[in-house]
C-alpha positions in Angstrom: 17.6 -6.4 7.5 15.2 -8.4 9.7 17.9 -11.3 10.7 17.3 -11.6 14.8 14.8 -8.1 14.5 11.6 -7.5 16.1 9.0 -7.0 13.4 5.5 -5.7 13.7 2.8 -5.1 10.8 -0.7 -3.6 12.0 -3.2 -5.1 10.2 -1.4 -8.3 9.5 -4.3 -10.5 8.2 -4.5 -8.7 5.2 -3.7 -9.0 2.1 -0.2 -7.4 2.2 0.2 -9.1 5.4 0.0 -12.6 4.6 2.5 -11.9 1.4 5.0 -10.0 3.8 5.0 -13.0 6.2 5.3 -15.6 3.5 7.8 -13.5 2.0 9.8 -12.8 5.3 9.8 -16.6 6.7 11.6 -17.7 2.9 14.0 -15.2 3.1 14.8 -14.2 7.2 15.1 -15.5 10.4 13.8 -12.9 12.7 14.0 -12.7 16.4 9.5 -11.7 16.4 7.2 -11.4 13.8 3.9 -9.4 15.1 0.6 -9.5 13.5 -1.6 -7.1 14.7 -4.8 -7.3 14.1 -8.5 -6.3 15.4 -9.9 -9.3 13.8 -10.2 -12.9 15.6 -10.9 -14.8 13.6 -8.4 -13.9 11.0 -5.6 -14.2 12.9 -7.0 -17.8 14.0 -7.2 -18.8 9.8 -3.4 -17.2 9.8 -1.9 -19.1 12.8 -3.1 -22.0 10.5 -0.9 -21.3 8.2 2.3 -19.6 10.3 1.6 -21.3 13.3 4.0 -20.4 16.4 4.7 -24.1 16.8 6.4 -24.6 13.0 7.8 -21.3 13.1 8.7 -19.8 16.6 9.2 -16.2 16.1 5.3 -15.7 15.3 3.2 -14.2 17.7 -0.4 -12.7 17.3 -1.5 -9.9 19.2 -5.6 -8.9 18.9 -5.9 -5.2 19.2 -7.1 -2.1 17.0 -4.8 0.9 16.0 -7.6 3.2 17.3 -6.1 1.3 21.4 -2.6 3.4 22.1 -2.2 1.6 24.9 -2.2 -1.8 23.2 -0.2 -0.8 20.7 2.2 0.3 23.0 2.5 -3.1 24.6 2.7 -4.8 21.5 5.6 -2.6 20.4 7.8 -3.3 23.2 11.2 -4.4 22.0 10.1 -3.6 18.4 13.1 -2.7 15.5 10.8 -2.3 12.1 7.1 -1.6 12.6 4.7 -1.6 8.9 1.6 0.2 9.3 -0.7 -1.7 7.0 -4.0 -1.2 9.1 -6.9 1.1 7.6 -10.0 1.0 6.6 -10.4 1.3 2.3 -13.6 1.0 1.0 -13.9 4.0 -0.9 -17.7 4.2 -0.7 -18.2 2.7 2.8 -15.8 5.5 3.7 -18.2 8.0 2.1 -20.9 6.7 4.0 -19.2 6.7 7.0 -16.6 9.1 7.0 -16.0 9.4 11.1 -15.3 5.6 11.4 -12.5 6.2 8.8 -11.3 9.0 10.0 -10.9 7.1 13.8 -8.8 4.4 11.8 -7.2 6.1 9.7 -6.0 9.1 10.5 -6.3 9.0 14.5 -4.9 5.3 14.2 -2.1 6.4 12.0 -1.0 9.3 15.1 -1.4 6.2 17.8 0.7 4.2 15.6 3.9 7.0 15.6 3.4 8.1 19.3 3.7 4.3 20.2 6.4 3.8 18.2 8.4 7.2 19.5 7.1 5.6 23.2 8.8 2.0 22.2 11.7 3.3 21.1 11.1 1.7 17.3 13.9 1.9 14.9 11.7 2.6 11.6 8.3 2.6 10.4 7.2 2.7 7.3 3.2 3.0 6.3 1.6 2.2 3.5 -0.1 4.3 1.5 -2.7 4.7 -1.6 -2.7 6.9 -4.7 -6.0 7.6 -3.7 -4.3 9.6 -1.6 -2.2 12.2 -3.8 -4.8 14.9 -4.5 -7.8 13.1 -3.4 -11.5 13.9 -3.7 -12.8 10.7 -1.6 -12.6 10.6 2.5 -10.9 7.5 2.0 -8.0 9.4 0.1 -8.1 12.3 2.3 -7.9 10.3 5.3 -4.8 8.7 3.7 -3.4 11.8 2.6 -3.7 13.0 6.5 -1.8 9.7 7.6 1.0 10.6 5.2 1.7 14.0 6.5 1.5 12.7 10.1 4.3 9.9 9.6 6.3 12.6 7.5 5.9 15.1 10.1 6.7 12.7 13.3 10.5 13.1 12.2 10.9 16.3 13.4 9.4 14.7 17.0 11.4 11.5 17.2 14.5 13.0 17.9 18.0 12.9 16.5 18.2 9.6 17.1 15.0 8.5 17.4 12.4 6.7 15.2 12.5 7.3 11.6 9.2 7.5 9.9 8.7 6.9 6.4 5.9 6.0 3.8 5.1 4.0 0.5 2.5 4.7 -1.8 1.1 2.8 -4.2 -1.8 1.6 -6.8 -4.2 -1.2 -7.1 -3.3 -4.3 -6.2 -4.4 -7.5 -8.3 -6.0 -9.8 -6.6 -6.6 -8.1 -2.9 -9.4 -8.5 -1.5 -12.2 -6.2 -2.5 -10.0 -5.6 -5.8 -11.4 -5.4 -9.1 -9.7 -9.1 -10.4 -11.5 -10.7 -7.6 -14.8 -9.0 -8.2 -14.5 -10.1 -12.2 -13.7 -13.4 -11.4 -17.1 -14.3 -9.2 -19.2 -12.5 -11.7 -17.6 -14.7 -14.6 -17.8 -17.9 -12.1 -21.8 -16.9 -11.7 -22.1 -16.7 -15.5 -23.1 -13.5 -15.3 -24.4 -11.1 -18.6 -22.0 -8.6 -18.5 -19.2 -7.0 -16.3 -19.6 -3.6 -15.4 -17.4 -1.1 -15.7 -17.6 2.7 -14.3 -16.7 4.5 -16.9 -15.1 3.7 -20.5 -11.8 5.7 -20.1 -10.5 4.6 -16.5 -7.7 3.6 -15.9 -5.3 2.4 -12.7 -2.0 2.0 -11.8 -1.4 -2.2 -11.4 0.6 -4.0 -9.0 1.2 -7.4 -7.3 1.3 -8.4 -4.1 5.0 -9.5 -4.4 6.2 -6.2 -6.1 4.5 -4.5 -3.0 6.1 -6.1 0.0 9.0 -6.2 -1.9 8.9 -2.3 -2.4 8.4 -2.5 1.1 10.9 -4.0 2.2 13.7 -2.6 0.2 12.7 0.9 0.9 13.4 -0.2 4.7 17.3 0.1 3.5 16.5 3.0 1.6 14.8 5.3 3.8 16.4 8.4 5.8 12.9 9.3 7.2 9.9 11.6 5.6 10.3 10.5 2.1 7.1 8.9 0.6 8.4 6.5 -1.7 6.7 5.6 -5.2 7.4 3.0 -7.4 7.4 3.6 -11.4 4.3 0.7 -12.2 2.6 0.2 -15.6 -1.0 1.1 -16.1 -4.2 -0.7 -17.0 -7.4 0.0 -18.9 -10.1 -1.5 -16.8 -12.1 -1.9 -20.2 -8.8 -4.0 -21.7 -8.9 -6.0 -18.3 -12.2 -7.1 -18.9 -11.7 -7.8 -22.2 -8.2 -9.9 -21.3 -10.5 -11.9 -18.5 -13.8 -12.6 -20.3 -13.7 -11.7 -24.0 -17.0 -13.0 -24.5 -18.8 -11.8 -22.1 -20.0 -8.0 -22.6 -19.2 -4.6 -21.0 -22.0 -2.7 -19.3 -21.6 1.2 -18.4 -22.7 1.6 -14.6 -21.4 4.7 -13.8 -18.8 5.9 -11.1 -19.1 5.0 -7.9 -19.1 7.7 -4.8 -15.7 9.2 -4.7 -14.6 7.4 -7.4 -11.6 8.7 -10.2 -11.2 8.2 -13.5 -7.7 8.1 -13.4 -5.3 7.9 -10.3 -2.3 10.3 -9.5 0.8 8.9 -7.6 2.8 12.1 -7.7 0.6 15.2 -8.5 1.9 18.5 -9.9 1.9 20.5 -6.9 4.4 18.3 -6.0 6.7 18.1 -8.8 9.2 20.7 -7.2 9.3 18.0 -4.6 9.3 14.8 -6.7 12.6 13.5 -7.3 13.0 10.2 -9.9 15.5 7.5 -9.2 15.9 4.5 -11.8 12.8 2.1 -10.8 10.3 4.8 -8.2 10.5 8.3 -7.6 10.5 10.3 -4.1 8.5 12.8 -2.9 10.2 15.1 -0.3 8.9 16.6 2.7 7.2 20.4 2.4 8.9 20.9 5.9 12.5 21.3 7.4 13.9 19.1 10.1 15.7 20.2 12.5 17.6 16.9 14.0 18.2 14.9 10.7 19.2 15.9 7.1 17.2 17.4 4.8 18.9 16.0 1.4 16.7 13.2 -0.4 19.1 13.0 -4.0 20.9 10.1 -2.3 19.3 7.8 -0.1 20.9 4.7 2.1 21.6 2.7 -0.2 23.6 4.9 -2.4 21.2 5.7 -5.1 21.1 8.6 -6.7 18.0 10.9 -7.7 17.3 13.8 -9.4 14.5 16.5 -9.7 11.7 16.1 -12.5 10.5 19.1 -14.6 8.0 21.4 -13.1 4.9 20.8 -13.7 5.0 16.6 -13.8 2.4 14.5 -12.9 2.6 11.0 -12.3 -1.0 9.8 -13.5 -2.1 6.4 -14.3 -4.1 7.6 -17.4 -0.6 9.3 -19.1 1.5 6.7 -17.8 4.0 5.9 -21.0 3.1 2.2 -20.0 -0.2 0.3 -20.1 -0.4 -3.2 -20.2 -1.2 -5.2 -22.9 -3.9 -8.1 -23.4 -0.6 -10.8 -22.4 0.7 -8.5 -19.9 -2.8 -8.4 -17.9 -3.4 -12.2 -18.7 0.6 -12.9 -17.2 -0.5 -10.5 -13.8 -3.8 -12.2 -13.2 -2.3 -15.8 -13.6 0.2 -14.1 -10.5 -2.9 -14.2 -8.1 -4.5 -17.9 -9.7 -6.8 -16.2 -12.2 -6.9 -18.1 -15.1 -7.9 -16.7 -18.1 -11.2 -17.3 -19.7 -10.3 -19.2 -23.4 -11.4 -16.8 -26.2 -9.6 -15.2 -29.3 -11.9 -12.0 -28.8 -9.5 -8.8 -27.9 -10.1 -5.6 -29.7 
């Protein structure tokens, strides 16, 4: 797929971005890899790592998703563009809700009009299940971004860019993550771990499984599906318990714009949802004109098929939560070790 291609991520110091490059350098030769990035001094602790000296098809470019016109330079000559740029912090996004919409919605339309401009090949961008009916500005702005990239197939042309997206849940170990968050508090020997509320629960994934999602959805993809994958749940009350057994649980109550339980595929969408073995689909609401409108099969073959009305993919009736090995087997995925106890109830 990215064999002697020209690939671009925006917002390439992140989390996902350091995991897609790692990924892509131990398993592709490409002609470019782009990070983009608003952040200096990221990119300069990055080069560290990939440096364009041990491996000559990285290059750096400093610019914001909000700058069309930089983005259109950096996309020149571009096959496979990954918009992974946005700003996520639920509450800082409820505090200022104008600075997210700049990045994350008006980004997300600089991001497709550059692309369409470059003459890109695909782009898929990542999502959130914050974003399937939402009730933050951090989801909304999301959900915005998703029906932009669905919507720019019926502007790219017959044979023009194809525009796709992936959404998923919480990842373990990103930054500003949950894991993370325990872990210091535990380090600082701290009385108790808060939780928000007793009953919430997320949907759980690694950095791996993401980029690998990612990437094979890149094969998948005819343009406007949003792509879900089928990913276990987690009780945050069982993860604290499976990280620090000892220490106790303190209710703090739920942060601004803050869920209970998350929703990958809601139930106004079911009559769009289709399931395929290991993710589901969600179809676009609208017709194009210059491509096909059937989503059953995609690229690679695969078949899917339509769930019942009325289903709801929701990460407190998901039919799989993890268990106290489970959570202790994810966290040891990102370096968190668990704390030694016998305590799990």
């Amino acid at each position: 797929m990215f064999n002697d291609k020209v690939v671009l991520i925006t917002g390439g110091t992140g989390s996902f971005g350091h995991k897609f490059v790692q990924t892509i350098v131990r398993n592709y030769e490409p002609k470019k890899l782009i990070i983009y990035s608003r952040d200096e001094l990221k990119q300069h602790e990055m080069s560290q790592l990939f440096s364009e000296t041990t491996y000559k098809f990285m290059r750096y470019f400093i610019g914001d998703v909000r700058d069309k016109e930089r983005l259109i330079m950096a996309m020149r000559d571009t096959d496979y563009v990954i918009h992974a740029a946005a700003l996520k912090q639920v509450p800082a996004a409820e505090y200022n809700p104008m600075e997210c919409i700049k990045t994350n919605i008006f980004g997300a339309q600089n991001v497709i009009e550059a692309s369409i401009f470059a003459g890109v090949k695909k782009v898929i961008a990542l999502s959130t299940d914050k974003a399937a009916s939402p009730i933050n500005l951090y989801g909304a702005s999301k959900l915005a971004a998703d029906k932009l990239f669905v919507a720019a197939n019926n502007i790219s042309g017959e044979s023009g860019t194809q525009f796709s997206v992936v959404r998923y849940g919480n990842v373990v170990g990103s930054r500003g993550s949950v894991v993370p968050y325990f872990k210091k508090l535990i380090e600082q020997n701290t009385e108790f771990l808060p939780i928000t509320h007793e009953k919430m629960t997320r949907f759980w994934i690694n950095l791996q499984e993401g980029v690998d999602f990612v990437i094979k959805n890149f094969d998948r993809m005819r343009g406007g599906e949003i792509f879900v994958p089928k990913l276990p749940s987690v009780r945050i009350v069982d993860l604290a318990k499976a990280m620090a057994p000892h220490i106790q649980q303190k209710i703090v109550g739920i942060r601004p714009g803050e869920k209970i339980h998350e929703i990958m595929c809601p139930a106004d969408d079911s009559h769009l949802t289709l399931e395929f073995n290991n993710h589901y689909v969600i179809q676009p609401s609208i017709s194009f004109s210059e491509q096909t409108n059937e989503f059953s099969i995609n690229q690679l073959g695969e078949l899917g098929s339509l769930v019942q009305q009325g289903f709801e993919y929701s990460s407190g009736t998901n039919t799989h939560f993890l268990d106290r090995n489970e959570i202790i087997e994810m966290n040891a995925l990102v370096g968190i070790k668990q704390v030694t106890s016998n305590a799990f109830a």
